[in-house]
TORKE-14752 format. One record per residue (C-alpha): residue number from 0; residue in one letter; chain; x, y, z. Coordinates in pm, 1 decimal, decimal comma. Layout:
BEGIN
<site i="NUM" aa="A" ch="A" east="X" north="Y" up="Z"/>
...
***
This chain:
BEGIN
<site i="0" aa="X" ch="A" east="7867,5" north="5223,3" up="17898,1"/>
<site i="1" aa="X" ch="A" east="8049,5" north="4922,8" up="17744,8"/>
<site i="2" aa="X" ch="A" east="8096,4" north="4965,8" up="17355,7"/>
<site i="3" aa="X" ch="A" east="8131,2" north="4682,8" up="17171,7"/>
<site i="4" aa="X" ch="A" east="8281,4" north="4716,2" up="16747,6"/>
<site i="5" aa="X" ch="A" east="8275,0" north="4413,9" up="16530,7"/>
<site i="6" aa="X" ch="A" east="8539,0" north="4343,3" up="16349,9"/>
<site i="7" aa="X" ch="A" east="8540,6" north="4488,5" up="16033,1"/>
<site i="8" aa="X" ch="A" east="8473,7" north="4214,8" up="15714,4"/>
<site i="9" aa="X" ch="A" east="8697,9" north="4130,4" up="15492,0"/>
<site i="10" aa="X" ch="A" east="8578,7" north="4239,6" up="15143,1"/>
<site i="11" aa="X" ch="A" east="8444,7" north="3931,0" up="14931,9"/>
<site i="12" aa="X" ch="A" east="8580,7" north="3868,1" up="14586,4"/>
<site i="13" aa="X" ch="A" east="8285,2" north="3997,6" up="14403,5"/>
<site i="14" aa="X" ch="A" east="8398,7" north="4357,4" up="14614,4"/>
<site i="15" aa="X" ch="A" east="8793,0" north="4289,4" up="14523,8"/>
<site i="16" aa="X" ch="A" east="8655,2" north="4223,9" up="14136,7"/>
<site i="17" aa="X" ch="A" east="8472,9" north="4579,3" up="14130,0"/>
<site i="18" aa="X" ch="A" east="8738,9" north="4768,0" up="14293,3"/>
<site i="19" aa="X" ch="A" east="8986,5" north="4610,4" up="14032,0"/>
<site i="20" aa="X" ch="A" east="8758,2" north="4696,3" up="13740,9"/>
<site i="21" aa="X" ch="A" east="8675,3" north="5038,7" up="13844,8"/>
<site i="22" aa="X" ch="A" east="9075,4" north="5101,2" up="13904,1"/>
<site i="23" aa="X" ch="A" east="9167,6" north="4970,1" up="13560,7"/>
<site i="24" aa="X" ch="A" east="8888,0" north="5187,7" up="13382,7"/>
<site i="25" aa="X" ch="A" east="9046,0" north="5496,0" up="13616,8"/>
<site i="26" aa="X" ch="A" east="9393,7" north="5398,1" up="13484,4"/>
<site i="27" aa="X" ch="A" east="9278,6" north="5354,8" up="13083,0"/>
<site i="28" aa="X" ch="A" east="9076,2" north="5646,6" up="13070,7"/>
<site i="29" aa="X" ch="A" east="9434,3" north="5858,7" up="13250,1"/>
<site i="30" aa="X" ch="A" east="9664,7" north="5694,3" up="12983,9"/>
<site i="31" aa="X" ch="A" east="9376,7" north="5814,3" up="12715,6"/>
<site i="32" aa="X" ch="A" east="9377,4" north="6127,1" up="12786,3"/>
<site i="33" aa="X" ch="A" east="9782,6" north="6175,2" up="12832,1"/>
<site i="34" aa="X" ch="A" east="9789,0" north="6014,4" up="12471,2"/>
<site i="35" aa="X" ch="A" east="9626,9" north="6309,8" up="12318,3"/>
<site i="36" aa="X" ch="A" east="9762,7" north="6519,8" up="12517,4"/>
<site i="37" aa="X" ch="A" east="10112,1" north="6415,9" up="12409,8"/>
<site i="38" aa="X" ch="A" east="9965,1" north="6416,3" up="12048,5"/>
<site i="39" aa="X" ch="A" east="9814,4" north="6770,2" up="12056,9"/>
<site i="40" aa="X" ch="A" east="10170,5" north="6956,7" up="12170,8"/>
<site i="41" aa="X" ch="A" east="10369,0" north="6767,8" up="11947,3"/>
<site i="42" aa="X" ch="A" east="10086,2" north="6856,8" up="11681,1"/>
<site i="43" aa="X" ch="A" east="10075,5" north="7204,5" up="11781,5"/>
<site i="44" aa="X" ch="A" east="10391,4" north="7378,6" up="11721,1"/>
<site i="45" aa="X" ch="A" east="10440,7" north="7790,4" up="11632,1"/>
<site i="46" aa="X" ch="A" east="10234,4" north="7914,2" up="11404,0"/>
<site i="47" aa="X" ch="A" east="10413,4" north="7964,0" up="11036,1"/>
<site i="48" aa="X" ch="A" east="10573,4" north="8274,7" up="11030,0"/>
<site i="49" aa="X" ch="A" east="10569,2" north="8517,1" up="10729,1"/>
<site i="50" aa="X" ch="A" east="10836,2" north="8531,6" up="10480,6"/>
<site i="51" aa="X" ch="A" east="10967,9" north="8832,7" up="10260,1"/>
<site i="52" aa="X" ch="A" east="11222,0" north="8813,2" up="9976,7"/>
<site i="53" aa="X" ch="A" east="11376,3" north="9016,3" up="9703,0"/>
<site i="54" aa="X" ch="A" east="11333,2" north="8906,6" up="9328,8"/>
<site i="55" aa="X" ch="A" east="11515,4" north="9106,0" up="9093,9"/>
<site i="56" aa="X" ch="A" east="11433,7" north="9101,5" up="8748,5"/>
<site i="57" aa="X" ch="A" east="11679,7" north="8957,6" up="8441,0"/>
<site i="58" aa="X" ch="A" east="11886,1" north="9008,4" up="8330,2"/>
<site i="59" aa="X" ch="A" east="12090,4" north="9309,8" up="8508,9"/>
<site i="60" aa="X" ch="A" east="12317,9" north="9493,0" up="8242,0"/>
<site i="61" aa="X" ch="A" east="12529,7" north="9847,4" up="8321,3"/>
<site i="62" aa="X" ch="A" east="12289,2" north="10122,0" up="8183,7"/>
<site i="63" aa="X" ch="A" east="11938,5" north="9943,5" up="8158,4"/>
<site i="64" aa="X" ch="A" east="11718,4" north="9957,6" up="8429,1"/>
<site i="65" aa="X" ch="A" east="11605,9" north="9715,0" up="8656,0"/>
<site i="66" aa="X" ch="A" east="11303,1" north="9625,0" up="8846,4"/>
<site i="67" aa="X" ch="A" east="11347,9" north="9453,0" up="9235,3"/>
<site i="68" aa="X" ch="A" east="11012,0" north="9309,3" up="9378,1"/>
<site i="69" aa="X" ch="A" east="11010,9" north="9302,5" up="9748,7"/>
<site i="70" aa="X" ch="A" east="10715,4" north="8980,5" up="9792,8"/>
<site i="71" aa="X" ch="A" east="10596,0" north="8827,8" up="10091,0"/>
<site i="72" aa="X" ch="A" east="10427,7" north="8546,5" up="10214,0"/>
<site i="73" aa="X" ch="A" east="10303,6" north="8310,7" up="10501,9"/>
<site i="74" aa="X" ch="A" east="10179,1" north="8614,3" up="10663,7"/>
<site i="75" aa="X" ch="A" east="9807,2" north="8677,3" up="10843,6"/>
<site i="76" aa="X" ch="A" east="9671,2" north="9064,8" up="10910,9"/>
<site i="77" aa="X" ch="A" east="9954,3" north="9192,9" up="10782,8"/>
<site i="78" aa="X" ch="A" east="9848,2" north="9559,2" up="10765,8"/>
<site i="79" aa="X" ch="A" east="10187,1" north="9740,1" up="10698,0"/>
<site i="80" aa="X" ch="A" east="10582,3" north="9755,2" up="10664,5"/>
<site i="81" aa="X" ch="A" east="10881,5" north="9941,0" up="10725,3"/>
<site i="82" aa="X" ch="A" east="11204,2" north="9890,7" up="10591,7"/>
<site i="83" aa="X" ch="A" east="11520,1" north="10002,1" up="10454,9"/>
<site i="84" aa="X" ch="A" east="11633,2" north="9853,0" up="10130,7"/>
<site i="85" aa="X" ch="A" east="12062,9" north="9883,8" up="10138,9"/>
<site i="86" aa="X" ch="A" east="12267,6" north="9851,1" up="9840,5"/>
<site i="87" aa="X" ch="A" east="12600,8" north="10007,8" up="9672,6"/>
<site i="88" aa="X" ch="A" east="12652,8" north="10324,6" up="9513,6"/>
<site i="89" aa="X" ch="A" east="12942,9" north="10214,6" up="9314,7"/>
<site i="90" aa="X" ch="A" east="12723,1" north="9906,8" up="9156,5"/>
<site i="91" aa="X" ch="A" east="12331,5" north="10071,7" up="9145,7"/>
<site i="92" aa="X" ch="A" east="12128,0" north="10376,3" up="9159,4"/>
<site i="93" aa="X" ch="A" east="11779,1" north="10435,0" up="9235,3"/>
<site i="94" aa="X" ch="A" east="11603,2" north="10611,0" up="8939,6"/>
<site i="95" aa="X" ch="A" east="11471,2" north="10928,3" up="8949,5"/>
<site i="96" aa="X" ch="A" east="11121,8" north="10957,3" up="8882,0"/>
<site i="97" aa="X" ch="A" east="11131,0" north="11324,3" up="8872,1"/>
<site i="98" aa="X" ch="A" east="11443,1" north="11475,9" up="8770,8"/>
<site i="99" aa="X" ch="A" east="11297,1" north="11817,7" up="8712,3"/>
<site i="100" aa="X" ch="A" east="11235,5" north="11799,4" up="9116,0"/>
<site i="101" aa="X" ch="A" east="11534,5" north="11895,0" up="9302,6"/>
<site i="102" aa="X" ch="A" east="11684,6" north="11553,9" up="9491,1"/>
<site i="103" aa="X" ch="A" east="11613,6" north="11213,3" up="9377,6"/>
<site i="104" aa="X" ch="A" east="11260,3" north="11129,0" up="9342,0"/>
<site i="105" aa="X" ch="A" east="11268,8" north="10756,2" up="9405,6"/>
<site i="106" aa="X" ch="A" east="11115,0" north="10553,9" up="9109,6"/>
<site i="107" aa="X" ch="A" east="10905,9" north="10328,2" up="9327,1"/>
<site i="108" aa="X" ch="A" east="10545,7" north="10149,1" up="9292,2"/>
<site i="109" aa="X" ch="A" east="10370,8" north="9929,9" up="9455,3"/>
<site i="110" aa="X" ch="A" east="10259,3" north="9594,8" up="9450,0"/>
<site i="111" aa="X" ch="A" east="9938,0" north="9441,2" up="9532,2"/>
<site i="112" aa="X" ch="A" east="9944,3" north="9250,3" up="9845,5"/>
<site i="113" aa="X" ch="A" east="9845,6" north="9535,4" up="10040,9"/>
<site i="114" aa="X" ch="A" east="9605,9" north="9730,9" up="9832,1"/>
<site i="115" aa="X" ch="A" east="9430,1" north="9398,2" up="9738,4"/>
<site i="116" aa="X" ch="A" east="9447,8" north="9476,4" up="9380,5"/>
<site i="117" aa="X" ch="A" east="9381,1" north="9900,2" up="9436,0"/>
<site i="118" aa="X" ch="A" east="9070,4" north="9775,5" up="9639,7"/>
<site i="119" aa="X" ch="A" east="9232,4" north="9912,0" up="10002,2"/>
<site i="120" aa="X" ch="A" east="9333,5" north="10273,8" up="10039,8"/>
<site i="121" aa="X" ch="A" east="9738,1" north="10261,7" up="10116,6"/>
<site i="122" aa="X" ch="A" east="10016,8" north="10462,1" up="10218,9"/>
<site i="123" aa="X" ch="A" east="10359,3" north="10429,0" up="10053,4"/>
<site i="124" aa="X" ch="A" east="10604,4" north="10691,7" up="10118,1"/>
<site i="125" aa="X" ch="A" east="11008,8" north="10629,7" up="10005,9"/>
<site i="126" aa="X" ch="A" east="11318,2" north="10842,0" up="10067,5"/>
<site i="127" aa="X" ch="A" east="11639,6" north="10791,9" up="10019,3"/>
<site i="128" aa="X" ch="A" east="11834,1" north="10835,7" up="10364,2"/>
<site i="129" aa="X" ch="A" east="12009,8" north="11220,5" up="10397,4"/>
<site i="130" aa="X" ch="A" east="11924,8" north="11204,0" up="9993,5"/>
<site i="131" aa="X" ch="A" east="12233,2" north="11008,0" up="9946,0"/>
<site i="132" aa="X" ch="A" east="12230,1" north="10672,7" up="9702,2"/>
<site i="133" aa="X" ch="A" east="12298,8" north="10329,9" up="9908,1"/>
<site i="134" aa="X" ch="A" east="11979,0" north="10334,8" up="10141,9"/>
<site i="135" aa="X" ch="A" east="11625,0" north="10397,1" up="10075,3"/>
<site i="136" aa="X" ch="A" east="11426,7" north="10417,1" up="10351,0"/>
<site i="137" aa="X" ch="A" east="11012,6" north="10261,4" up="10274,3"/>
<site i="138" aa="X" ch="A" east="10686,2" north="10248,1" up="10435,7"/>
<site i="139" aa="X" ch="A" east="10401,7" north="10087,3" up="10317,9"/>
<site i="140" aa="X" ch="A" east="10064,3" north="10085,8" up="10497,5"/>
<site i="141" aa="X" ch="A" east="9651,7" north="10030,7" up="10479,1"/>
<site i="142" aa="X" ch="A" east="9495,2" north="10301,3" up="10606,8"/>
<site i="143" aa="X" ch="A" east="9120,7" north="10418,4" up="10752,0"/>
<site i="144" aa="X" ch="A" east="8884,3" north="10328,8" up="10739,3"/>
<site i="145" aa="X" ch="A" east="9005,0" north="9958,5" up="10636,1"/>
<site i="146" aa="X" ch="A" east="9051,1" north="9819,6" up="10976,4"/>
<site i="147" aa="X" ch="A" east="9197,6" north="9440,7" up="10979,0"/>
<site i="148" aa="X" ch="A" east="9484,0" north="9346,1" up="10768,2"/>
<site i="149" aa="X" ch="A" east="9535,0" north="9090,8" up="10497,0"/>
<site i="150" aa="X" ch="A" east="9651,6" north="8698,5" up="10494,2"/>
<site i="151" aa="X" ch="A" east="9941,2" north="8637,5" up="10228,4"/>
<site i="152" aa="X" ch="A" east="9918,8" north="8240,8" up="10144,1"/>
<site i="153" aa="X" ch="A" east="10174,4" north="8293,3" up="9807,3"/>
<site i="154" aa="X" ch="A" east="10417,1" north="8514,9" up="9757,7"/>
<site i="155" aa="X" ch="A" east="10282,5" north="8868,7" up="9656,1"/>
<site i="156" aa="X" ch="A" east="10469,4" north="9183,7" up="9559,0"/>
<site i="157" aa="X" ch="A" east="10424,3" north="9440,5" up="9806,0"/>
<site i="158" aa="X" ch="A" east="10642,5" north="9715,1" up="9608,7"/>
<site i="159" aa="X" ch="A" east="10874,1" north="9778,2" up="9329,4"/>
<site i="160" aa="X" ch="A" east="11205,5" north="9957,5" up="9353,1"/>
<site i="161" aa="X" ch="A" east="11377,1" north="10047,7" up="8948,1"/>
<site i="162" aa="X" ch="A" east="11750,7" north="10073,7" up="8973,8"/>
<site i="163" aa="X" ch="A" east="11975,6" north="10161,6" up="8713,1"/>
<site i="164" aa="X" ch="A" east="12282,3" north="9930,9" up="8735,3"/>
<site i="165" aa="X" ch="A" east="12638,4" north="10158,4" up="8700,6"/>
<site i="166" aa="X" ch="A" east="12871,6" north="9913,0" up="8648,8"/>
<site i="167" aa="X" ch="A" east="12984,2" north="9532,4" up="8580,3"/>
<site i="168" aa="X" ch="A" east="12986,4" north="9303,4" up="8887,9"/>
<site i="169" aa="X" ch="A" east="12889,0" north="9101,2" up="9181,4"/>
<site i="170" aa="X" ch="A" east="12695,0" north="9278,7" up="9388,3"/>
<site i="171" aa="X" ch="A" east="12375,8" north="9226,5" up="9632,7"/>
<site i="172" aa="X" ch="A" east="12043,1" north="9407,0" up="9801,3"/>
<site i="173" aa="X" ch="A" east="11955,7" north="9365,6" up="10098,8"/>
<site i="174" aa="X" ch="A" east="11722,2" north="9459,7" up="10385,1"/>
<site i="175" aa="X" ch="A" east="11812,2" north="9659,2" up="10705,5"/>
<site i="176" aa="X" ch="A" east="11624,4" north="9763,6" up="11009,9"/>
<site i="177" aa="X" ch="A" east="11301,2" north="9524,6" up="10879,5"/>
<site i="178" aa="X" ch="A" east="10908,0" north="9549,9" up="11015,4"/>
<site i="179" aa="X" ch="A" east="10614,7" north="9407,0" up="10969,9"/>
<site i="180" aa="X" ch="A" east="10319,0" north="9515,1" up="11181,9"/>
<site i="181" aa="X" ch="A" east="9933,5" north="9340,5" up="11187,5"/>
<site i="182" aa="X" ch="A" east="9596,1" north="9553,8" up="11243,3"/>
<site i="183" aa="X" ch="A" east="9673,5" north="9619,5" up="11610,6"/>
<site i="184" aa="X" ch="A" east="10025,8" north="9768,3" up="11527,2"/>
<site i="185" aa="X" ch="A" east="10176,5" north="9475,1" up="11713,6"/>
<site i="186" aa="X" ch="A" east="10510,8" north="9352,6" up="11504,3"/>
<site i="187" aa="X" ch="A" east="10479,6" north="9007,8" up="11284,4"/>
<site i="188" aa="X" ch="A" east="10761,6" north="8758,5" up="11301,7"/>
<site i="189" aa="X" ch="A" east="10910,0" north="8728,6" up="10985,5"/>
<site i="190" aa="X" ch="A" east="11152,5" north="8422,2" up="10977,1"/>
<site i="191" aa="X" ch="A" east="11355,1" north="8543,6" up="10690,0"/>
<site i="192" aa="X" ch="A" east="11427,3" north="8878,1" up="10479,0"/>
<site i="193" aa="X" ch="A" east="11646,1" north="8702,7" up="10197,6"/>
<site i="194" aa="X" ch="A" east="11856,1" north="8998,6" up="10014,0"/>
<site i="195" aa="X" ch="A" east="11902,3" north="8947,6" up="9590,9"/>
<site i="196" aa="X" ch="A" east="12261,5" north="8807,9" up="9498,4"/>
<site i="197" aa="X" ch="A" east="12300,9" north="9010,4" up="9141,5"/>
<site i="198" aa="X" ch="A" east="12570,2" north="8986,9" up="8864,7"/>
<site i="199" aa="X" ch="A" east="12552,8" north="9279,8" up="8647,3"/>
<site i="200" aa="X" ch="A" east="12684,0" north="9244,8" up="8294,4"/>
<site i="201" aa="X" ch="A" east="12869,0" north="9485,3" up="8132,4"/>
<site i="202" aa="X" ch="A" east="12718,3" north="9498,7" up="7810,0"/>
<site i="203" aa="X" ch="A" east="12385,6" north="9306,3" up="7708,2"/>
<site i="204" aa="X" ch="A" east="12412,9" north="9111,5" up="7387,9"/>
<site i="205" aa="X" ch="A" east="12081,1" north="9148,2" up="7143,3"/>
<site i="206" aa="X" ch="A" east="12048,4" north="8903,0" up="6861,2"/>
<site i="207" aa="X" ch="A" east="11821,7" north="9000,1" up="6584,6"/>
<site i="208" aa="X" ch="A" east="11710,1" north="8744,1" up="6292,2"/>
<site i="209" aa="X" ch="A" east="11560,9" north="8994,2" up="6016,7"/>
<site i="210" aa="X" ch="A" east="11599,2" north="9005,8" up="5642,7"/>
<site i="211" aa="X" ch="A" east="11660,9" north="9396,6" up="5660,9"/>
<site i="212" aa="X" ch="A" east="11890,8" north="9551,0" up="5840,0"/>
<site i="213" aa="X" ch="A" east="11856,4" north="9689,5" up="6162,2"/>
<site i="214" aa="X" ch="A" east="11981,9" north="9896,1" up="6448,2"/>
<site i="215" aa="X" ch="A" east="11957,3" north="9891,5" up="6885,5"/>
<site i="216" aa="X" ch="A" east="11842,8" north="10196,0" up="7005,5"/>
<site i="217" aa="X" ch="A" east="11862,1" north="10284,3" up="7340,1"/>
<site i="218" aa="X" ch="A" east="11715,8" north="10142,8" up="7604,8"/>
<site i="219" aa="X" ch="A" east="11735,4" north="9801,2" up="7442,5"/>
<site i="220" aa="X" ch="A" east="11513,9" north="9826,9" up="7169,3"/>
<site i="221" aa="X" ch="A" east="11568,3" north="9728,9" up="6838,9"/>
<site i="222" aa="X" ch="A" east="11477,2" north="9986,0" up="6511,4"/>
<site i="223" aa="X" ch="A" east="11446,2" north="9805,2" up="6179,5"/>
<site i="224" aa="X" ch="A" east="11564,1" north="10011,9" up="5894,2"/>
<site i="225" aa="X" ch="A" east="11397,7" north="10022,7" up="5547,6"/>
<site i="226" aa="X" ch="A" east="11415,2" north="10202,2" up="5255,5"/>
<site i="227" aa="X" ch="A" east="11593,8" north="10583,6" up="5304,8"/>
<site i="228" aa="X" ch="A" east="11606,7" north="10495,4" up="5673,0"/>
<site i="229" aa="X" ch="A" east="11958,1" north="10292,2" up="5538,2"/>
***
């Protein structure tokens, strides 16, 4: 059996108009959504990482102590730390908070990033390393039953180490073998640990206005004398 095919029609210009239309809306509605595409990963970026620093206190003078704040920031469920805090022997010691107790009893306390203001049951535990001034070894942690960590917006003091400066000169403090860990014990990207630059003064200059006379005690303070006290 003979088959016969027409030849196909060529489309009219109402057909050619459509196809054109529906092409261009195809096209727009591509380039649309590659435009926030683009947008969104150059929007997106890493999330901030945490930061942790260490603020010493002024002014640092040979034979009175001295307080160094290790504060953080930028960080979210931050549930813990580990760290060593490294400085010289010949410029600083870490004060004894026992000395009746055999060794050095590090004079340490803590902040209150952690503990949300003594709210949070914590851990902190601090040694010095083979009981030897230069490195003391810290770990700070939230413990059962609190179960998520905390977010640090600001910078917050997470502990306190007191030194007791030895003698005049540039010296610095810095942080070795640094951890932060979230909730799930996974580690935190911290994208700096900035040490403390110090310059300790030899002797620390007190002036006192007073129409009596006066004397410095130790320890800085200042003992106004009056009558048989002279």
């Amino acid at each position: 059996m003979k088959r016969t095919f027409a030849p196909s029609c060529p489309p009219t210009d109402q057909e050619e108009e459509r196809a054109r239309q529906g092409g261009t809306k195809n096209t727009t509605a591509l380039q649309g959504f590659a435009l926030l595409l683009i947008a969104w990963l150059l929007g997106a970026g890493p999330a901030a990482a945490a930061t942790v620093q260490l603020t010493a206190s002024e002014p640092a003078a040979v034979g009175i102590r001295l307080a160094v704040t290790v504060e953080a920031s930028a960080a979210t469920d931050l549930y813990g730390m580990a760290v060593d805090v490294v400085y010289d022997p010949a410029y600083l010691a870490v004060e004894d908070a026992d000395p009746l107790t055999p060794g050095v009893q590090p004079m340490i306390t803590e902040g209150t990033a952690l503990n949300e203001n003594t709210a949070t049951p914590t851990i902190l535990r601090a040694a010095l390393e083979d009981d030897k001034q230069g490195r003391l070894v810290v770990g700070l942690t939230r413990r059962a039953p609190t179960a998520s960590g905390v977010a640090l917006t600001s910078l917050t003091g997470l502990f306190t180490v007191t030194f007791k400066p030895l003698k005049a000169g540039t010296t610095a403090i810095a942080f070795a073998r640094p951890t932060l860990f979230d909730s799930q014990q996974n580690p935190i990207t911290a994208d700096s640990w900035t040490a403390a630059d110090l310059a300790i003064v030899g002797t620390l200059t007190i002036a006192v206005t007073s129409s009596e006379h006066g004397r410095v005690e130790p320890e800085g303070e200042v003992a106004v004398l009056t009558g048989t006290d002279m």
